[in-house]
C-alpha positions in Angstrom: 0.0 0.0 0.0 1.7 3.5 -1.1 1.8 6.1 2.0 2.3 9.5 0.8 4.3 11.4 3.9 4.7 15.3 4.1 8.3 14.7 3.4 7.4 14.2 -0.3 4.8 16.8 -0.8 5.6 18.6 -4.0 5.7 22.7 -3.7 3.1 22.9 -6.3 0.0 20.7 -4.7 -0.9 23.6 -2.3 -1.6 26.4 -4.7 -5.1 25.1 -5.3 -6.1 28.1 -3.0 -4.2 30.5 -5.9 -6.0 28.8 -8.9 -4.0 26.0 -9.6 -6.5 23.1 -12.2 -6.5 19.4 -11.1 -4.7 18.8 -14.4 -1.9 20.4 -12.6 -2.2 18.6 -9.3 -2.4 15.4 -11.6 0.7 16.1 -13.0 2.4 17.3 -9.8 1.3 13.4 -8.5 3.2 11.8 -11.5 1.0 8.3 -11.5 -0.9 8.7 -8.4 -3.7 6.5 -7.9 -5.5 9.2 -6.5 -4.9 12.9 -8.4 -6.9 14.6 -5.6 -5.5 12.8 -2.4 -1.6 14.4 -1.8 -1.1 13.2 1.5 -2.3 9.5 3.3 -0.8 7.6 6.3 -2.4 4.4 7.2 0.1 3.7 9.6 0.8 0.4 8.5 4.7 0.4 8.1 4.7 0.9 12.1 6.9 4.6 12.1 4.9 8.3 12.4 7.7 9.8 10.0 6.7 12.9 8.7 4.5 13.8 11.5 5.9 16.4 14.6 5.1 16.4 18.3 3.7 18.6 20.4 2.8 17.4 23.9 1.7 13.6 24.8 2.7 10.1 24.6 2.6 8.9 21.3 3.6 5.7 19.5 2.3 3.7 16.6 0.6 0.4 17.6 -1.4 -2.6 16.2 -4.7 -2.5 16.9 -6.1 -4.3 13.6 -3.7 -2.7 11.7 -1.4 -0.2 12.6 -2.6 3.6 14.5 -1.4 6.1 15.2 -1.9 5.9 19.2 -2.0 9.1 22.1 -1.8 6.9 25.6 -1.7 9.8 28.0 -5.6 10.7 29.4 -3.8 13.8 31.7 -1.8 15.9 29.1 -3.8 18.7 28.5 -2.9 19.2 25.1 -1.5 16.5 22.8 -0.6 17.3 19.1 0.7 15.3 16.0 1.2 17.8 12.8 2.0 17.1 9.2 2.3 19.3 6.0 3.0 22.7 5.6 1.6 26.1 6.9 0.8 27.1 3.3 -1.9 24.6 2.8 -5.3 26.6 1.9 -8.0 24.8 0.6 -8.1 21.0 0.9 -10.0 18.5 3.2 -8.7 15.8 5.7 -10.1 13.0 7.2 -9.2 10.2 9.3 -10.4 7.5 11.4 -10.2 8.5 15.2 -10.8 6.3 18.4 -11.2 7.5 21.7 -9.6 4.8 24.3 -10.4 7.0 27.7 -11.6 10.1 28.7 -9.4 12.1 31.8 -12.4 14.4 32.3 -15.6 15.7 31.2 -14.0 18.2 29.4 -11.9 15.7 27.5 -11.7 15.4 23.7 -9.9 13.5 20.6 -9.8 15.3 17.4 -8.7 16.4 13.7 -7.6 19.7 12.8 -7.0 21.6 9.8 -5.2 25.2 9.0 -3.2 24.6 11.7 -0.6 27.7 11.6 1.1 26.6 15.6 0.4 24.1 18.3 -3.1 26.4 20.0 -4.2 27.5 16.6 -6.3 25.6 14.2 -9.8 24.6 13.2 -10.6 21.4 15.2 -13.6 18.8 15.0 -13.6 17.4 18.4 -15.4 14.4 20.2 -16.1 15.9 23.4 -16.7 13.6 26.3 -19.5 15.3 27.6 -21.3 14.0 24.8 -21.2 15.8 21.2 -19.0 16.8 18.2 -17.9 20.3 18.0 -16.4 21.8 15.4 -14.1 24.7 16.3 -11.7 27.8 15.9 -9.5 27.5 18.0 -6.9 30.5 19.0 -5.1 29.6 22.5 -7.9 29.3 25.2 -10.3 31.6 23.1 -12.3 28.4 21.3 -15.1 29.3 18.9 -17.6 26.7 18.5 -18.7 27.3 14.6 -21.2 24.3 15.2 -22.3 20.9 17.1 -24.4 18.2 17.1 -24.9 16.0 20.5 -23.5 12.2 19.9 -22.8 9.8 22.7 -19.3 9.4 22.1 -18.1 5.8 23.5 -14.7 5.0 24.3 -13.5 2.1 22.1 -15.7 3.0 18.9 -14.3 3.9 15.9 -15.2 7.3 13.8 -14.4 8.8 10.9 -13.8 12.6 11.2 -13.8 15.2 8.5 -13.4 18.5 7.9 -13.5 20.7 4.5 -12.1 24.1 4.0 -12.9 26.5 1.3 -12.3 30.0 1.8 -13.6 31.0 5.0 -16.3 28.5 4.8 -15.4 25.7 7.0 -17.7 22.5 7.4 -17.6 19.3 9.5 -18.8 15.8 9.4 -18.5 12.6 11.5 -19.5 9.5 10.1 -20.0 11.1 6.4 -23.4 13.2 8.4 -23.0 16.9 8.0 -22.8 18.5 11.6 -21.5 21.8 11.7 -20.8 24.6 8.7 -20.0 28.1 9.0 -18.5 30.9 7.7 -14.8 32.0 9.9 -11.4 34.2 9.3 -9.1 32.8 11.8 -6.8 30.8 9.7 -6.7 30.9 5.5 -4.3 27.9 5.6 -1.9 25.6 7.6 -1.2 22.1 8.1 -3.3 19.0 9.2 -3.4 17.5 12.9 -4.6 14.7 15.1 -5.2 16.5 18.5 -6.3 15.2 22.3 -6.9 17.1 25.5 -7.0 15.3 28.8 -8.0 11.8 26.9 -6.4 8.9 24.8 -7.0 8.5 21.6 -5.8 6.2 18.7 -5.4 7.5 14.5 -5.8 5.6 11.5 -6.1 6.4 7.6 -5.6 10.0 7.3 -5.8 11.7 4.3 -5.9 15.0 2.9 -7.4 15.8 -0.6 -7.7 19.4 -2.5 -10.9 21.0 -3.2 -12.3 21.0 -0.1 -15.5 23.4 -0.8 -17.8 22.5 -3.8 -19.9 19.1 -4.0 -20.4 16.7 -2.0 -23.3 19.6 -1.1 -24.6 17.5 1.9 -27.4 19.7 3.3 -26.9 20.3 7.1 -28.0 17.8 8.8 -29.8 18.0 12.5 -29.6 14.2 13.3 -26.4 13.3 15.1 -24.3 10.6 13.5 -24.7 6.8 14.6 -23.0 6.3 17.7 -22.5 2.1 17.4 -22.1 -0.6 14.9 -25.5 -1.7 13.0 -27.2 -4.6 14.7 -25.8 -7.6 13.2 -26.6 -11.9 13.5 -23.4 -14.1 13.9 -21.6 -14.0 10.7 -21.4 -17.6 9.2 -18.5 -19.2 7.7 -20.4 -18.6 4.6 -22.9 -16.8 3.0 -25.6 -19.4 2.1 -24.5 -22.1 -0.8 -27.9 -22.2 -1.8 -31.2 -20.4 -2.8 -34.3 -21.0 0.2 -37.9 -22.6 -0.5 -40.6 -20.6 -0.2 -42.7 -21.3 2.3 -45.6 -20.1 0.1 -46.2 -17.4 -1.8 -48.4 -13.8 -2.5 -49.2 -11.8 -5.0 -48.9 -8.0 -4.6 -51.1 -5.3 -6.9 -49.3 -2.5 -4.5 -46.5 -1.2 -2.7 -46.5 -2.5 1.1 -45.7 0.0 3.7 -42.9 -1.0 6.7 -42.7 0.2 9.5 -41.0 -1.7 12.5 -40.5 -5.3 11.5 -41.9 -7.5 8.8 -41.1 -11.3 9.1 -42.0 -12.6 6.2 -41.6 -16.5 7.1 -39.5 -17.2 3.7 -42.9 -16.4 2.2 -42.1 -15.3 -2.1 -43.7 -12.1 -2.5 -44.4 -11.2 -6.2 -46.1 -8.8 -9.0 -45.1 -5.5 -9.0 -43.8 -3.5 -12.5 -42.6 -5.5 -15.6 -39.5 -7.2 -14.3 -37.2 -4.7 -16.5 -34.9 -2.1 -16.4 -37.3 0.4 -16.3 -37.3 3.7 -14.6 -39.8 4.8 -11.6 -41.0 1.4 -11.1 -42.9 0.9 -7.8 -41.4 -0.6 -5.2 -42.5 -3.9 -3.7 -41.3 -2.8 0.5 -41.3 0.6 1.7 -39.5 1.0 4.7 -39.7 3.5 7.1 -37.4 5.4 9.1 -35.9 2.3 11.5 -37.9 -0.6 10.0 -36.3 -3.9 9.4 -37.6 -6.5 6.4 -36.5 -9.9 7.3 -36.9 -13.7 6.6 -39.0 -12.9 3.2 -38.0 -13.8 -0.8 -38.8 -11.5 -3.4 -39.4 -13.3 -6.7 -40.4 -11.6 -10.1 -41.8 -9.2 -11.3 -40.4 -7.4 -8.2 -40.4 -3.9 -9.4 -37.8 -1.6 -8.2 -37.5 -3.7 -5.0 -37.4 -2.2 -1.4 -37.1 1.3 -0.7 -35.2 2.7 2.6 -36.5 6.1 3.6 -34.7 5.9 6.1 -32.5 4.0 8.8 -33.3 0.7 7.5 -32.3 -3.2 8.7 -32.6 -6.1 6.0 -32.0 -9.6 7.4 -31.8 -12.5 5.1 -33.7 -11.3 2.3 -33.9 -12.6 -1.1 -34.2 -11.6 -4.5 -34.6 -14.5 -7.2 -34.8 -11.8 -10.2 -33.5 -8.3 -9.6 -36.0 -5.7 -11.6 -34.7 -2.1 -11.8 -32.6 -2.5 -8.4 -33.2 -4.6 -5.5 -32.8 -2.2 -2.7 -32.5 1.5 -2.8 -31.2 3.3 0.3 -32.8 6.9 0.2 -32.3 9.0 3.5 -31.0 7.8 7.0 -27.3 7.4 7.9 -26.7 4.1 8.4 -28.2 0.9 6.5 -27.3 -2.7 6.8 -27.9 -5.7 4.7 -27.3 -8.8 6.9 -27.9 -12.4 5.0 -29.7 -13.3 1.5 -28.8 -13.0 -2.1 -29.5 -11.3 -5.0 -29.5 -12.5 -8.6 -29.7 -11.3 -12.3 -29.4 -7.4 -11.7 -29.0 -6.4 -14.9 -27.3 -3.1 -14.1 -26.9 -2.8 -10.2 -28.6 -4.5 -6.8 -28.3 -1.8 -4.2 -28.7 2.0 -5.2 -27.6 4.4 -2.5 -28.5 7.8 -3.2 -28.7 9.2 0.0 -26.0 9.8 2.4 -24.0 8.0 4.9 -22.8 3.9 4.8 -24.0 0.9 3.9 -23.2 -2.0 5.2 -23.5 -5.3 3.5 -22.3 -9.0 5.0 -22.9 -12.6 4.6 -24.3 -11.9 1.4 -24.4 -13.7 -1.8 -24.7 -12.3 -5.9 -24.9 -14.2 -9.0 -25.1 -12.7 -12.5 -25.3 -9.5 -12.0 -23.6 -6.2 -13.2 -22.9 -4.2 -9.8 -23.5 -5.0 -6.2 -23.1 -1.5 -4.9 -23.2 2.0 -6.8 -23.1 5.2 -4.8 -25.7 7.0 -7.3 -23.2 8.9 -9.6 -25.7 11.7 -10.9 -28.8 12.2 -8.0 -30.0 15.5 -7.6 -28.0 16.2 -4.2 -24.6 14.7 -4.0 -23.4 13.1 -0.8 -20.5 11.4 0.4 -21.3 7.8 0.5 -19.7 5.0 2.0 -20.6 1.0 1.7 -18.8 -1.6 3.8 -18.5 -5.3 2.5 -17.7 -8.1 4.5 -18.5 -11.9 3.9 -19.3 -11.5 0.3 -19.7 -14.1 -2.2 -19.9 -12.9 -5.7 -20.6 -15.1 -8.9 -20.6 -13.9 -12.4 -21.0 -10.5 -11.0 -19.2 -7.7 -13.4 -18.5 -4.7 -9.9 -18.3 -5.0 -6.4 -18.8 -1.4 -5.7 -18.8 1.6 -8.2 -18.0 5.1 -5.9 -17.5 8.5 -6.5 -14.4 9.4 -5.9 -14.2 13.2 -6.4 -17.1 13.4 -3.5 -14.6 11.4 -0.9 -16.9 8.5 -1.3 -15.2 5.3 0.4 -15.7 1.4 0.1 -14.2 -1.2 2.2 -13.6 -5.0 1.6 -13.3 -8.0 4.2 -13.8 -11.7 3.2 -14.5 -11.5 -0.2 -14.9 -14.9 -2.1 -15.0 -14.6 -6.4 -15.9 -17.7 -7.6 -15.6 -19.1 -11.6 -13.0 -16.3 -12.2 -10.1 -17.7 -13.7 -9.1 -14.2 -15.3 -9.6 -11.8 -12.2 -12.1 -9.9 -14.4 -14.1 -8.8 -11.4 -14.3 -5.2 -10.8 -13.3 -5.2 -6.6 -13.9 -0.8 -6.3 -14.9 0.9 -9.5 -14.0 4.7 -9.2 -15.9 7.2 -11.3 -16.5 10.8 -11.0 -19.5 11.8 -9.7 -21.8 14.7 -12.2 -24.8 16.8 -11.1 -28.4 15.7 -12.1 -29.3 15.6 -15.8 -25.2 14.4 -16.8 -23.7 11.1 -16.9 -20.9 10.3 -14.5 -17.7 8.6 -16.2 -15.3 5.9 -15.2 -11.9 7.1 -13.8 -10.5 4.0 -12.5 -10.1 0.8 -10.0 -8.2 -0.9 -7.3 -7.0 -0.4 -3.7 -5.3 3.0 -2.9 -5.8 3.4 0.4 -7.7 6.5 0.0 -11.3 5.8 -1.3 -10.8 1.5 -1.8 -9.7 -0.3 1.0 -9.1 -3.8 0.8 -5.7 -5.9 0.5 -4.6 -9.4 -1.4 -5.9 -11.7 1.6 -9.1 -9.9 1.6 -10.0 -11.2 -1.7 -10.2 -14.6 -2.2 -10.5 -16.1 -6.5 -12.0 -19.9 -6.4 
């Protein structure tokens, strides 16, 4: 995996603030998997090179994979920097774990436009129970915006911040929660920060362009504070297709709320079992409803619908129609169990924001698994999560957007009949507003937007 350290930044990458093109930061990059991302540490080669102290106890540890770890929960200030003070627009964002709070007033953080060790924007996890996104000049601390989140020791969350101009925005866990407009800093470098608390690093990155799209609207919902209920992951997803236990026709779309348990019952009849657009879906689900334990055979229309929140536990779908599942508003989605078959062009359509999360999940003969919706009328950082995948005849994984900061993560993924590798792991295209076509810009792990490694792909 390629680590880009601030050692090797090149003098031109930072003069995006002064005009400078992406054509020019491509060419800065040379062959960079990634023209946008100049900076990433995942940690993994166990040093913190390139990075400079101020206050703490730090050292890089294994916890997975390698972080980037802060032990002391009394320091009141502990600082890691990296880059250079000339830095203007960009964004950075990392994966941050608080392991202990010293006090209430204890926090674990990223920063941005840092020009010295007290003064810097700062997205904090505060102990008492919120993210706050500051300006921070010595002990003056502005708080540009806030949203309350029960922040637990031991959980894992994934911190940006964006700067354009004086417009500075924050998001944990891809949800918009603070945005405003301040003059303290116009550039500086990027930092992990912790105040009277422990905390451990992991996948930071820093990309240009940080105003523009994704234009995620501000959101008042705080970001999910814990993993997505799950059932114990099998060795395998399921090597074969269930029985109905009977079966129903349906004339129109059934409202969800709370749970349905369909009994392996084959629900059936809605649209013309093509590709065609605005079909009605078969399930609507509410904000926080779960579909589970049902089979959706053909003509399916355009599948199950997620207004929200949504839960789907071993669901089936013996003939994909337009899409099998479309994830429309909420944060956080999960797909536990099941399979999906014949989707012609994708299964799962996210077009809101936030992550899905698929496991134990099996495709066959299809074209895409996952597409973060390229062209939708709002454009929001996505994120999808697959773990315990077995994919057959199946063209792409995941297709992201890449110039939004979209991400896509792979554990335990099993291709089978694919003596050529053909399979598509993360499909990176750049993401177009409504009414244009988004276009393919590439593919593979680069530790920026694709994670996955060699052992987390398996070809059988």
């Amino acid at each position: 995996m390629q680590i880009r350290r601030a050692r090797n930044r090149h003098p031109l990458l930072w003069a995006v603030g002064a005009g400078a093109t992406a054509a020019t930061l491509a060419a800065g990059m040379g062959s960079s998997a990634f023209a946008a991302g100049v900076f990433s540490d995942n940690f993994n080669d166990g040093d913190a090179s390139g990075w400079s102290k101020s206050g703490g106890t730090w050292s890089v540890l294994t916890d997975g994979s390698g972080v980037f770890n802060q032990a002391s929960t009394s320091s009141e200030l502990a600082r890691q920097f990296a880059g250079q003070t000339d830095w203007t627009d960009y964004q950075v964002q990392a994966r941050v774990k608080p392991t202990g709070f010293g006090s209430s007033t204890g926090l674990v953080g990223l920063a941005a436009r840092s020009t010295s060790s007290t003064k810097m924007y700062r997205l904090a996890l505060l102990g008492s129970g919120r993210a706050e996104l500051q300006a921070v000049n010595g002990s003056q601390i502005t708080a540009i915006g806030s949203a309350s989140l029960r922040v637990s020791a031991g959980n894992w969350y994934t911190l940006r911040i964006e700067t354009s101009g004086s417009t500075i925005r924050g998001f944990v866990n891809g949800t918009q929660i603070a945005s405003g407009s301040n003059s303290l800093a116009a550039s500086g470098r990027v930092g992990l920060v912790t105040a009277y608390a422990g905390g451990s690093f992991d996948d930071v990155t820093v990309g240009s362009g940080g105003g523009g799209t994704p234009t995620t609207p501000p959101s008042t919902t705080a970001p999910p504070t814990s993993a997505p209920p799950t059932t114990p992951p099998p060795t395998t997803p399921p090597a074969s297709w269930p029985t109905p236990t009977s079966s129903q026709k349906v004339d129109a779309t059934i409202p969800v709320s709370g749970t349905l348990d369909g009994g392996m019952k084959r629900y059936y009849g809605i649209g013309d079992g093509g590709q065609s657009e605005s079909q009605d879906p078969m399930f609507e689900l509410a904000a926080g409803a779960t579909l589970k334990n049902v089979i959706i055979g053909a003509p399916a229309g355009d599948g199950v619908h997620c207004e929200g929140n949504c839960t789907l536990i071993n669901v089936w779908w013996e003939d994909v129609g337009e899409d099998a599942a479309t994830f429309r508003g909420g944060t956080t989605y999960t797909v536990d169990g099941g399979g999906a078959r014949s989707g012609t062009d994708k299964v799962f359509q996210h077009n809101g924001a936030g992550t899905v999360h698929i496991r134990n999940f099996r495709v066959e003969n299809s074209g895409k698994l996952y597409r973060a919706c390229g062209n939708c009328s709002t454009s929001y950082q996505r994120h999808v999560v697959l773990d315990n995948i077995t994919a057959t005849s199946t063209k792409v994984l995941a297709g992201i957007n890449t110039n939004w900061g979209d991400t896509a993560r792979f554990s335990r993924i099993t291709i089978l009949n694919d003596p050529s590798h053909s399979t598509k792991i993360c499909q990176k295209w750049k993401g177009v507003p409504k009414g244009s076509e988004p276009t393919e810009i590439g593919e593979g792990a680069d530790g920026v937007n694709c994670f996955y490694s060699e052992s987390d792909i398996a070809w059988r």
